[in-house]
DRENPA-3360 file (N, C-alpha, C; in nm, 2 decimals, always signed):
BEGIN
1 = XXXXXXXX = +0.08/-0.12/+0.00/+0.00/+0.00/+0.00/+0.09/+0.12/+0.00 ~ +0.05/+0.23/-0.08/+0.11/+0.34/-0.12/+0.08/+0.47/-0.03 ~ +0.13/+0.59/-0.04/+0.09/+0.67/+0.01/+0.09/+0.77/-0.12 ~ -0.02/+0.85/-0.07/-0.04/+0.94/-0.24/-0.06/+1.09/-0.16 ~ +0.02/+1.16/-0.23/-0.02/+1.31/-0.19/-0.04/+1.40/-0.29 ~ -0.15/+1.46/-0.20/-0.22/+1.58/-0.24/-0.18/+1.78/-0.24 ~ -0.10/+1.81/-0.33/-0.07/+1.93/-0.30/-0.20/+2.02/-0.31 ~ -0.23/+2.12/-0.24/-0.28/+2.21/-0.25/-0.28/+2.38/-0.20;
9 = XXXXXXXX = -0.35/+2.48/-0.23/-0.32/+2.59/-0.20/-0.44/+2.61/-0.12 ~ -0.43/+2.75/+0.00/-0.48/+2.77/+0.09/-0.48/+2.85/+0.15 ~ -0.56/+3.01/+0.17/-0.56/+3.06/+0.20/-0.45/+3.09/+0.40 ~ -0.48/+2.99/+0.47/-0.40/+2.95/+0.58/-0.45/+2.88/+0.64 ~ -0.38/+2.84/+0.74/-0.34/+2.68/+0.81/-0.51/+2.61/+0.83 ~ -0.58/+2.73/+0.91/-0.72/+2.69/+0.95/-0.80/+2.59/+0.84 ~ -0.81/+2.73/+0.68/-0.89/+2.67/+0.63/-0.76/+2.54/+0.54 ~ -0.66/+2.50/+0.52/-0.62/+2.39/+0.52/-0.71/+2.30/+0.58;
17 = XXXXXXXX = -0.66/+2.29/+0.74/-0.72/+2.18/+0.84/-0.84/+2.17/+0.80 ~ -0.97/+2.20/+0.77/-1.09/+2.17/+0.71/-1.06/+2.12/+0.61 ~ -1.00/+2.14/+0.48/-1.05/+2.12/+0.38/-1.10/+1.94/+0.37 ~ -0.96/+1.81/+0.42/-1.00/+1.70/+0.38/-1.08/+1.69/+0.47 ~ -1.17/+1.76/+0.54/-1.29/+1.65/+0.62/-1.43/+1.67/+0.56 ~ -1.43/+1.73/+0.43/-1.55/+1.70/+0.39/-1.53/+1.66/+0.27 ~ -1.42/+1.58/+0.24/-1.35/+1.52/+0.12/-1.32/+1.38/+0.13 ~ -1.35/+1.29/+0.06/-1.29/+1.13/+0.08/-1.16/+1.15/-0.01;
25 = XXXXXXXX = -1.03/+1.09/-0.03/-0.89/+1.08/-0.12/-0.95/+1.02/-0.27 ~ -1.05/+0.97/-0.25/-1.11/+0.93/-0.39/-1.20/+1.04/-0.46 ~ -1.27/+1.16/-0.39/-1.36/+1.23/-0.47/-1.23/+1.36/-0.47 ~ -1.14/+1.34/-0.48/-1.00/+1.45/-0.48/-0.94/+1.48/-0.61 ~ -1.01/+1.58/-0.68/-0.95/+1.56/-0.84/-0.86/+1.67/-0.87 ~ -0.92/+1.72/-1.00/-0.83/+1.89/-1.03/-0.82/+2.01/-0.93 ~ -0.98/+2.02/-0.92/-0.97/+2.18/-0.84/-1.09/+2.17/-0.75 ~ -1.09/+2.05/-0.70/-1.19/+2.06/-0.59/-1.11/+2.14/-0.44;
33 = XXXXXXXX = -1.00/+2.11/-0.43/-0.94/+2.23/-0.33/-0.88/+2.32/-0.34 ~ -0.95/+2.43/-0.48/-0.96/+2.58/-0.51/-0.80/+2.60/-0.58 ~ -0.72/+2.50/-0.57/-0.65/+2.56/-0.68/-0.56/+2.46/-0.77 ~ -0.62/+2.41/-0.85/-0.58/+2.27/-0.94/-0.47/+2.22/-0.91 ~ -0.51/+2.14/-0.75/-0.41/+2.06/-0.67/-0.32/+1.95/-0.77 ~ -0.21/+1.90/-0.70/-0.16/+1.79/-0.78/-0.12/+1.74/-0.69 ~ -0.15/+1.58/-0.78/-0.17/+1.42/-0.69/-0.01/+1.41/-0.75 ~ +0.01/+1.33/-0.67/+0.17/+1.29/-0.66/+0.24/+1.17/-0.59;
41 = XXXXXXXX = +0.37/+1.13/-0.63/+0.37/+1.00/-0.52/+0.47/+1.05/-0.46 ~ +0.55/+1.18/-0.47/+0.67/+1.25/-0.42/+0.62/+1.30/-0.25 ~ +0.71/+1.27/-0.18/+0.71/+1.33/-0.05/+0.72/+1.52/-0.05 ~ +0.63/+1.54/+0.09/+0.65/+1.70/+0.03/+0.80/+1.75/+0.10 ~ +0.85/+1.64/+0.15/+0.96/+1.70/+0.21/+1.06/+1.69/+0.11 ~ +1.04/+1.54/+0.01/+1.19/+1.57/-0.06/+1.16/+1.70/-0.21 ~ +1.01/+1.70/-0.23/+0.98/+1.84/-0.31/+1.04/+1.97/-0.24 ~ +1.01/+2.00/-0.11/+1.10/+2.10/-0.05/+1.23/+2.12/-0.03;
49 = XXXXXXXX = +1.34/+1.97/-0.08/+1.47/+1.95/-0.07/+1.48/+1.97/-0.22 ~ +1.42/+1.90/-0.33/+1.46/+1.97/-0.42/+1.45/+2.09/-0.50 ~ +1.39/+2.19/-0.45/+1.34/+2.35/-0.49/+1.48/+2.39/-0.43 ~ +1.46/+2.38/-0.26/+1.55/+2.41/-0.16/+1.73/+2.42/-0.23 ~ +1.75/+2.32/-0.27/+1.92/+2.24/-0.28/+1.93/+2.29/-0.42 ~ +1.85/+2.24/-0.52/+1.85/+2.26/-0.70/+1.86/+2.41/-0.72 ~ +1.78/+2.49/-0.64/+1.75/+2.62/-0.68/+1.80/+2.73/-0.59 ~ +1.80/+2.73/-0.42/+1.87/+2.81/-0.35/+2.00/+2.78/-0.31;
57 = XXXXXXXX = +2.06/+2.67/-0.34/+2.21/+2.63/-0.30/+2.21/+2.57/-0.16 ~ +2.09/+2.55/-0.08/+2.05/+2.49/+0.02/+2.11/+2.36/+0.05 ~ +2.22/+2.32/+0.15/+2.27/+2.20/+0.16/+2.14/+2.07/+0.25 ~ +2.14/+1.98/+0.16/+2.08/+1.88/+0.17/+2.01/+1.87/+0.30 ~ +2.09/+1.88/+0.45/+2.10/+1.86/+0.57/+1.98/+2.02/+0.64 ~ +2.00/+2.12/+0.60/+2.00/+2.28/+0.59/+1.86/+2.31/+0.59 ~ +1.74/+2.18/+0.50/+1.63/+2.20/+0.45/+1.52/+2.26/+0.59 ~ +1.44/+2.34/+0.59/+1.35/+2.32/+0.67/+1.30/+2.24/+0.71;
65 = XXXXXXXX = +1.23/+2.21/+0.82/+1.12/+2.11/+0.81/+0.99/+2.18/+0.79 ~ +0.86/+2.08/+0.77/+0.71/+2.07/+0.74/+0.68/+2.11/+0.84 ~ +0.57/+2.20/+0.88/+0.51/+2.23/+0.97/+0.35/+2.16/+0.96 ~ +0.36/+2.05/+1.07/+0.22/+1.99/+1.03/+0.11/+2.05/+1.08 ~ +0.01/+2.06/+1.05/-0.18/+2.15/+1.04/-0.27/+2.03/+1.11 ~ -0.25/+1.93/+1.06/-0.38/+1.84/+1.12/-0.31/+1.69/+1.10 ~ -0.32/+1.64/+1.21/-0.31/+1.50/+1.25/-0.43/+1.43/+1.25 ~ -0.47/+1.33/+1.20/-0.63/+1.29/+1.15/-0.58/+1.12/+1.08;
73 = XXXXXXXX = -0.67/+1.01/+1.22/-0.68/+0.91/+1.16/-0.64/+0.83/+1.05 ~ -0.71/+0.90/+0.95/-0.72/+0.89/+0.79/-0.62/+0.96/+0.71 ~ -0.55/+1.10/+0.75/-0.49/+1.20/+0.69/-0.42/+1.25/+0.76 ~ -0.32/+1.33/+0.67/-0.25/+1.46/+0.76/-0.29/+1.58/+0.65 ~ -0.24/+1.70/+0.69/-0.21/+1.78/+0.62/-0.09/+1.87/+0.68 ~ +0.00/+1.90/+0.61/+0.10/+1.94/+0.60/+0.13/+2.06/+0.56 ~ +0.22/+2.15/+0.57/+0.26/+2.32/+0.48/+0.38/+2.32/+0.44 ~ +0.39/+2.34/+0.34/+0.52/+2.40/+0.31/+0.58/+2.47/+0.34;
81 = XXXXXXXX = +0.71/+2.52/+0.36/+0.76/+2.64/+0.38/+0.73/+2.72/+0.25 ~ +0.70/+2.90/+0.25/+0.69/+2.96/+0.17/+0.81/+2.99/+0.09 ~ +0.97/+2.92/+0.16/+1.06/+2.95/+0.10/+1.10/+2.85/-0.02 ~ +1.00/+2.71/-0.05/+0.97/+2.61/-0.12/+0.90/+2.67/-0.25 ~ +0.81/+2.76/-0.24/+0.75/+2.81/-0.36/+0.76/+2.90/-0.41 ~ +0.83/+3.04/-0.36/+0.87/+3.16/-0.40/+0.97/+3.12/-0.48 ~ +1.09/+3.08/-0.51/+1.20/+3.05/-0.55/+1.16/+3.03/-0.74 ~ +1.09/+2.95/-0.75/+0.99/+2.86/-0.85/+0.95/+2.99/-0.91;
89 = XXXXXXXX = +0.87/+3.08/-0.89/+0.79/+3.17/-0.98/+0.92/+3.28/-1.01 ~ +1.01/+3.28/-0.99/+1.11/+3.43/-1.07/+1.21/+3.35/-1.09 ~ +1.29/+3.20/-1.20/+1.36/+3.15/-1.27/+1.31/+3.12/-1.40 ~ +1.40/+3.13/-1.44/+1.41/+3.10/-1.59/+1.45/+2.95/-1.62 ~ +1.42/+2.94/-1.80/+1.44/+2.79/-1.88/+1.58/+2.73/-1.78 ~ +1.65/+2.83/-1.77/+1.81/+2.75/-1.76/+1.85/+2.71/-1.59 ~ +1.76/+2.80/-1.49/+1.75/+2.76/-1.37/+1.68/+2.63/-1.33 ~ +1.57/+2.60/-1.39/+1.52/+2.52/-1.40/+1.58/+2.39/-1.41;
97 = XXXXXXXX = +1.65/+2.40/-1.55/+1.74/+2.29/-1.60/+1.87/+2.26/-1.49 ~ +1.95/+2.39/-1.45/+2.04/+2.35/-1.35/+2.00/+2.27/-1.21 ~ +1.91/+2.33/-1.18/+1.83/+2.26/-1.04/+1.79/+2.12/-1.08 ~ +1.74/+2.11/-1.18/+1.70/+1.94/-1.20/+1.85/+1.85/-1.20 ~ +1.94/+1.91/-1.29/+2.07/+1.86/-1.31/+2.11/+1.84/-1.16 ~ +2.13/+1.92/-1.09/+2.22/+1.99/-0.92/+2.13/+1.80/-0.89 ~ +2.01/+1.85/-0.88/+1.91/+1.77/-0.79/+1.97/+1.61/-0.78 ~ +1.96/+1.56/-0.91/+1.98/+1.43/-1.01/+2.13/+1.40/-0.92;
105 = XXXXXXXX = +2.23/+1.50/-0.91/+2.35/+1.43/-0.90/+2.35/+1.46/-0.68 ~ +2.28/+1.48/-0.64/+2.26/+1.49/-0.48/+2.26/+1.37/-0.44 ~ +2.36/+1.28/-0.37/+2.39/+1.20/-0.32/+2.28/+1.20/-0.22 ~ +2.28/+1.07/-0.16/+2.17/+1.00/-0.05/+2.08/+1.07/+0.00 ~ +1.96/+1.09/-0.07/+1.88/+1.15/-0.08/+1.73/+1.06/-0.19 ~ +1.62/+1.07/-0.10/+1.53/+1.08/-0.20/+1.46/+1.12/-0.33 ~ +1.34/+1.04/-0.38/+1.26/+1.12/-0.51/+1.35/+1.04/-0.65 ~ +1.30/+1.12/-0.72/+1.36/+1.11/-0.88/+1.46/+1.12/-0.90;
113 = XXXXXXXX = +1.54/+1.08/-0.94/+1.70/+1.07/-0.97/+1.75/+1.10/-1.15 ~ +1.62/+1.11/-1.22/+1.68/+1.14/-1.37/+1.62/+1.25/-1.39 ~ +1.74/+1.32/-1.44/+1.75/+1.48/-1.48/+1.60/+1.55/-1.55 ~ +1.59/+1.45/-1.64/+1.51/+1.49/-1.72/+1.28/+1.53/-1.68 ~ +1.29/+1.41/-1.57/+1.17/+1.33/-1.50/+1.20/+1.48/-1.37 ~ +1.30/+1.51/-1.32/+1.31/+1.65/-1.24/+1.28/+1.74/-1.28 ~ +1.36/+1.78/-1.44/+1.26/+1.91/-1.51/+1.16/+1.89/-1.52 ~ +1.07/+1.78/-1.57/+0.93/+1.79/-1.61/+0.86/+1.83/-1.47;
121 = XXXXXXXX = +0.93/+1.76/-1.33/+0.86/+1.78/-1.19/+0.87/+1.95/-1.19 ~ +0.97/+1.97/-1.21/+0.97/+2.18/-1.13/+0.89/+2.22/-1.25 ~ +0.89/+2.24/-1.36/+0.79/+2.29/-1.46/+0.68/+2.28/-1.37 ~ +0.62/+2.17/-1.34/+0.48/+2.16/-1.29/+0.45/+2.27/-1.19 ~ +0.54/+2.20/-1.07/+0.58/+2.31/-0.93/+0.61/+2.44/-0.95 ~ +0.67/+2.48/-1.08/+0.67/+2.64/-1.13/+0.49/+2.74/-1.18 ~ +0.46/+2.61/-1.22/+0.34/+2.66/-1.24/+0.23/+2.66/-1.16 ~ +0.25/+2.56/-1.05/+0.15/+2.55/-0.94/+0.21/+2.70/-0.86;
129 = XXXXXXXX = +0.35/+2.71/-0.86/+0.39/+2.83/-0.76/+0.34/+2.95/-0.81 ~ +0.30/+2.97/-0.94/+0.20/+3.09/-0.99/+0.05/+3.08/-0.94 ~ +0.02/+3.01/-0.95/-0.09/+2.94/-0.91/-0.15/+3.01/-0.76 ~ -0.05/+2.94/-0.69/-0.06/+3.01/-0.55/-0.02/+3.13/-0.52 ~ +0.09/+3.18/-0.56/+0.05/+3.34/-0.56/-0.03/+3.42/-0.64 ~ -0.12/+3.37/-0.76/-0.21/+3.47/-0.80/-0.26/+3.50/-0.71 ~ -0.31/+3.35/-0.61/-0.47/+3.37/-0.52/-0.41/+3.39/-0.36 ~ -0.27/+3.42/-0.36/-0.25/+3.47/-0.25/-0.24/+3.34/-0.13;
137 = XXXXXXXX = -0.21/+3.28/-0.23/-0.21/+3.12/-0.11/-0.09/+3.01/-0.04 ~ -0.07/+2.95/+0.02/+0.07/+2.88/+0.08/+0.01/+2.74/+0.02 ~ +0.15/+2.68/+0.02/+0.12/+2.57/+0.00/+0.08/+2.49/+0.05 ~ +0.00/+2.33/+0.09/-0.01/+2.27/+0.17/-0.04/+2.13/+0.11 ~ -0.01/+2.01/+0.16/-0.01/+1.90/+0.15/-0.11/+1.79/+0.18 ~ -0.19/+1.75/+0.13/-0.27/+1.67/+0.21/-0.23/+1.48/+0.20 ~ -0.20/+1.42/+0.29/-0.13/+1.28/+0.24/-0.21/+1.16/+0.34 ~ -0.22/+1.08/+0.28/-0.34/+0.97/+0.28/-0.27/+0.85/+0.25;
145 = X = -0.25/+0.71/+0.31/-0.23/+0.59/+0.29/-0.34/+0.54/+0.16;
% end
């Protein structure tokens, strides 16, 4: 059995903590949590090591941790540091590519390991980090067995 996570955006912590309790992991699609969340099988911690390490020069060890929102039976939900998705919205083609490259060759460490499967990941996370700052939102994670 897998664990599957849910990124989403959120005004803050409160309305996070509500959101999965009027949600099952199965009725969890595009934009039922206001900002066309994405399902994933990536930890949000090694996503915040590789933004962190690829893109601010952040040593592996250095990373923040998660600040957890809700401990729940069935679920958690989790936040991001805001220093995980600012980074993402003001780089360019070749930042991008260096950070997946840096990421790929980061010794003992989690997640994706080919250069290429890391660019396609920050592209996404570049565009979810617009995402969240049009609507003025943090990041947050929702993760479910």
């Amino acid at each position: 059995m897998g664990v599957t996570y849910k990124y989403f955006g959120a005004p803050d912590g409160a309305t996070a903590a509500r959101v999965p309790i009027s949600m099952r992991p199965e009725e969890l699609g595009g934009d039922e949590l206001g900002m066309g969340g994405m399902f994933t099988k990536i930890k949000p911690e090694t996503m915040a090591a590789m933004v962190l390490t690829g893109i601010e020069g952040i040593p592996l060890h250095k990373v923040p941790p998660l600040e957890l929102v809700v401990l729940h039976p069935d679920y958690a939900v989790v936040k991001l540091p805001m220093t995980v998705v600012d980074p993402l919205r003001g780089i360019g083609e070749e930042s991008v590519g260096a950070a997946a490259f840096i990421w790929s060759t980061v010794p003992d460490r989690g997640g994706p390991r080919d250069a290429f499967n890391v660019y396609q990941l920050l592209h996404e996370w570049q565009d979810f980090s617009h995402r969240l700052h049009d609507a003025g939102h943090q990041a947050y994670c929702l993760v479910w067995p």
